[in-house]
N, C-alpha and C positions, 0 to 999 in steps of 0.2 A: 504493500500500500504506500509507504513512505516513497520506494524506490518512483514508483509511479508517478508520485503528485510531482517531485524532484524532477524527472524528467520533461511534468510539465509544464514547471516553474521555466525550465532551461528552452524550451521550444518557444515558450511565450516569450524571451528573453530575447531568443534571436529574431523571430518576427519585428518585435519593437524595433530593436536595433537595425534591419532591413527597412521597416517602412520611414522610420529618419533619415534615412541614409537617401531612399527613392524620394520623399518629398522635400527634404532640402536641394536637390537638384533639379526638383522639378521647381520650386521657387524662382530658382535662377535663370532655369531656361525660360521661366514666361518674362523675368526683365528682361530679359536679351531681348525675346522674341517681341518685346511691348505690348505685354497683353494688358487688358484690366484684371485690377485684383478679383471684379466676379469670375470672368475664366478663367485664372488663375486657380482660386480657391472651388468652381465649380467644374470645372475639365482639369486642370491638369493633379495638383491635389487630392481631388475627390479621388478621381481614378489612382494616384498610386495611393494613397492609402485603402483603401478600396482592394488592393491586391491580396494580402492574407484570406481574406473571406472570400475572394475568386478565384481563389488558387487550391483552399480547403475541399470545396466542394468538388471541383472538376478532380483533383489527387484521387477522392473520395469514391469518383464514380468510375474512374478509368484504370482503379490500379485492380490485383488480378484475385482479390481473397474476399469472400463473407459479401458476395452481393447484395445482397437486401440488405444487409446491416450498414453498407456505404452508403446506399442509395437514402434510407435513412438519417442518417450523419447528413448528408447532402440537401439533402431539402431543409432540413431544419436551419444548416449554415445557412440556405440562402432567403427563406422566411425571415429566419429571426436578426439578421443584419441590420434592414431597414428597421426592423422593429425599435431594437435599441438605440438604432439613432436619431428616430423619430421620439421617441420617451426619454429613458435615460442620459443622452449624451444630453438632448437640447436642456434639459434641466440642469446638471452638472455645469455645460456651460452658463448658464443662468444664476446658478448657486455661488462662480465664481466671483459674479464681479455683484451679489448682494450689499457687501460690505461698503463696497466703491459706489452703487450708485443708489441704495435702498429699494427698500421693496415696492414705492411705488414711482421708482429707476425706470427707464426704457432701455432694449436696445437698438441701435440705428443701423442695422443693413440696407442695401441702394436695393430700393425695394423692387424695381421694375425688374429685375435677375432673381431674386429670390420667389418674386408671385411665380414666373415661369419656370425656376425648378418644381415648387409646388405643384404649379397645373400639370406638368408632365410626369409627374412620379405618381399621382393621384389617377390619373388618365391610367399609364403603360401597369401598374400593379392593380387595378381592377382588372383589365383585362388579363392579368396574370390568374387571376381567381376566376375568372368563368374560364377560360382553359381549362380547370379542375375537375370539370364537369362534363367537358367532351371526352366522350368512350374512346378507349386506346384502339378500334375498331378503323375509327376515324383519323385514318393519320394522317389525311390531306390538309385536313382542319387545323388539326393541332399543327402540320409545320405549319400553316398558312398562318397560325396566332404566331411561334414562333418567329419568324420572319417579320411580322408586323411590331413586334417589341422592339425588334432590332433597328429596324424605319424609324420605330418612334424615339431611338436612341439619338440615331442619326442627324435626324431633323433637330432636334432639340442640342445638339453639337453646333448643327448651322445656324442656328437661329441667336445662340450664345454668341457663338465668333462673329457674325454680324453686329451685333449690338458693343460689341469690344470696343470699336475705335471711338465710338460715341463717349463713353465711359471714359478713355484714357484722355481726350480734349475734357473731361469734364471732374478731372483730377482725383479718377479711381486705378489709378496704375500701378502696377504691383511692386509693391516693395519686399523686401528680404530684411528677417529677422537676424540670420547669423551670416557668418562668411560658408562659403563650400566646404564641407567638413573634410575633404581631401584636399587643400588649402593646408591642413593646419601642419600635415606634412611635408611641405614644402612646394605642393603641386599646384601652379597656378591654374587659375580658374578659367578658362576657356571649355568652346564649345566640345570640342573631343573629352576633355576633363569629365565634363560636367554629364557627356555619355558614357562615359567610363563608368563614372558612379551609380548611373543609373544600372548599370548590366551587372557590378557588384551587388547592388540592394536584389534585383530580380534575384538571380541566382540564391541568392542568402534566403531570400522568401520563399524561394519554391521548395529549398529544400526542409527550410523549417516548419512550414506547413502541413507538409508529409509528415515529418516526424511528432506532428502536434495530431493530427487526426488519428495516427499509427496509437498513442496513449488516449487519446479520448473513445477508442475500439477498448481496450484494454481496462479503463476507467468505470464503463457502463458495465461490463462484466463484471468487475467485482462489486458493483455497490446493485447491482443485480434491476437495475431501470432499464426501460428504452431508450435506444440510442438518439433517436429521433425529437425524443427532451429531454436528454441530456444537452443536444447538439442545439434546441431552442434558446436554451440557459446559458450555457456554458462555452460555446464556441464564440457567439457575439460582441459575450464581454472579453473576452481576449484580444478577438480580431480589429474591435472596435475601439479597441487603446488609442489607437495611433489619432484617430477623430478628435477622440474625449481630449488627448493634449493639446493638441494644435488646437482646439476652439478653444480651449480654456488660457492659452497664451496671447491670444490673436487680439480674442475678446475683451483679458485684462490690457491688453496693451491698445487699447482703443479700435482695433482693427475689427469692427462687428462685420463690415463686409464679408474680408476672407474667412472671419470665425464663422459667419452664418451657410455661407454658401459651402462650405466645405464640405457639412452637413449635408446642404440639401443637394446640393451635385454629387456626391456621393448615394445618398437615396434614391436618385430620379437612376444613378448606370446599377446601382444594387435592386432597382426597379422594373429592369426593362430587361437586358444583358443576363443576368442570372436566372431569371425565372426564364427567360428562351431557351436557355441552355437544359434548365429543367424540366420544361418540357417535352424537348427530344427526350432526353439521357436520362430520365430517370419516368418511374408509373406516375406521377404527379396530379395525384385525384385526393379528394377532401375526404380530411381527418378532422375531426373536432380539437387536435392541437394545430393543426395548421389552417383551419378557418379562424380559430380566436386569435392565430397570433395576427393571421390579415385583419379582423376583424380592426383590432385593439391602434395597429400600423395608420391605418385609413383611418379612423377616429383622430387620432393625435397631429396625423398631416393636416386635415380639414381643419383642426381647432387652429393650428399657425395660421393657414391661410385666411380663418376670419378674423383674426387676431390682428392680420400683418395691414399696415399703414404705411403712410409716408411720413409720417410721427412715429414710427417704432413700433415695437412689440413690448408692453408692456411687462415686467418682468415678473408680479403677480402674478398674470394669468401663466406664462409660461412654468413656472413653477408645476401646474394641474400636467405637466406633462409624465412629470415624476409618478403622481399619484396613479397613470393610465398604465406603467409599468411595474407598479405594485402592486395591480389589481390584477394584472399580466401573471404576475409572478405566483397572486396565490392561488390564479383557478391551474395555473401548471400545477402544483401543486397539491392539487386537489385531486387533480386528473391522476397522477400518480398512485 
């Protein structure tokens, strides 16, 4: 037991260390590239921190032992992803800067980027859930959703990068918190560099991944649960590190933009992109842990977007987001 948890203290170790390593380079390359901080924090961030939980499930489903048991593991990483980011993290980030701006604080993300992560992640994961429901009979259907998730990925990439140059004339351009952490070894910072780092972090992710899902197999065995909430629970808040820092650094440091969208560009590709994937590659048909964790997901998106203004997000109400994943947490719970 001990040997177990140890090893998966050490897998979650090196993911962290991997998704730092992939999102400080991607930092850089959007100065380079002069994106806005919403691209920035919604495509390029989103997506590599994003990478642990993308990497979990596809290991999960393509490697050669206990099929149902991966396929399980798999759907739960990619349910329960958005989940915790849409509850837990935006709360967390919220809790962070209590102190800094009180409770009846706002925060200020450029709202016109974050309404349309919203409407796209809300859009592409409903149609993730009636998927659930087309017969594996149908497999025209089901790729034809899949494929359409992936459009809706697409489009909502072009629609972002369109809206960029607006943004940067309007003095949302990305800045960098640290220097290129392969810099501090003497390596300057250029665009090769800064790919370099990037094929370091991939590599460091993929494999620590593997070896995080290889113990979370092993985990659910011994404490004798389903993998599937296990992988609800306990995969998300791992994979989901790398978010919860960077919005809680971003945010305290006034950066609500790239703290907000980090989130929700990471929700709208953990929205669309994974559940396609699940689709194909896995039975992906409704369980009463995998409808409530949609359910509980779609609840918490809708309440930001009635929430969200051009005055902010009040920090009160984001708080209730907390409470959506501890109510999460006890019907798992229950279900057990």
């Amino acid at each position: 037991m001990t040997r177990i948890v140890l090893q998966l203290i050490l897998m979650l170790a090196a993911i962290l260390i991997a998704s730092a390593l992939f999102t400080n380079a991607l930092e850089h390359l959007g100065k380079r590239m002069q994106l806005s901080d919403g691209v920035t924090g919604s495509l390029l961030a989103a997506v590599g921190t994003a990478l642990p939980e993308t990497s979990i499930p596809l290991i999960a489903i393509l490697s050669g032992h206990g099929e149902l048991l991966n396929e399980e593991i798999s759907i739960g990483a990619i349910l329960g992803a958005p989940l915790m980011l849409a509850t837990l993290s935006t709360c967390l980030m919220t809790v962070s800067v209590l102190g800094q701006r009180g409770l009846f604080g706002r925060i200020y993300p450029e709202a016109s980027g974050i309404k349309r992560d919203l409407n796209y992640f809300l859009y592409g994961f409903f149609l993730s859930a009636v998927a659930m429901y087309v017969p594996h009979t149908h497999i025209v259907v089901r790729a034809g959703l899949s494929i359409a998730l992936i459009c809706v990925y697409l489009h909502y990439v072009y629609m972002t990068l369109q809206a960029s140059q607006a943004l940067v004339d309007s003095g949302h351009s990305t800045t960098v918190l640290d220097l290129m952490y392969l810099s501090h070894i003497g390596i300057q910072t250029r665009l090769i560099t800064i790919l370099l780092q990037l094929g370091i972090a991939l590599v460091l992710l993929v494999s620590s991944a593997k070896g995080f899902m290889h113990y979370i197999d092993q985990y659910s065995q011994y404490l004798g649960v389903s993998p599937l909430l296990l992988s609800l629970i306990m995969i998300p808040i791992a994979t989901e590190l790398p978010e919860k820092i960077n919005t809680i650094l971003w945010v305290r440091c006034g950066k609500d933009t790239l703290a907000f969208s980090n989130l929700t560009g990471a929700m709208v590709f953990q929205g669309t992109i994974l559940p396609a994937l699940g689709i194909i590659l896995t039975p992906w048909q409704p369980c009463l842990e995998a409808l409530t964790s949609i359910a509980i997901t779609l609840t918490a998106v809708a309440w930001c977007q009635v929430l969200l203004r051009d005055r902010g997000l009040p920090i009160w109400a984001l708080l209730f987001n907390g409470i959506f994943y501890v109510a999460y947490l006890g019907m798992m719970l229950t279900y057990s």
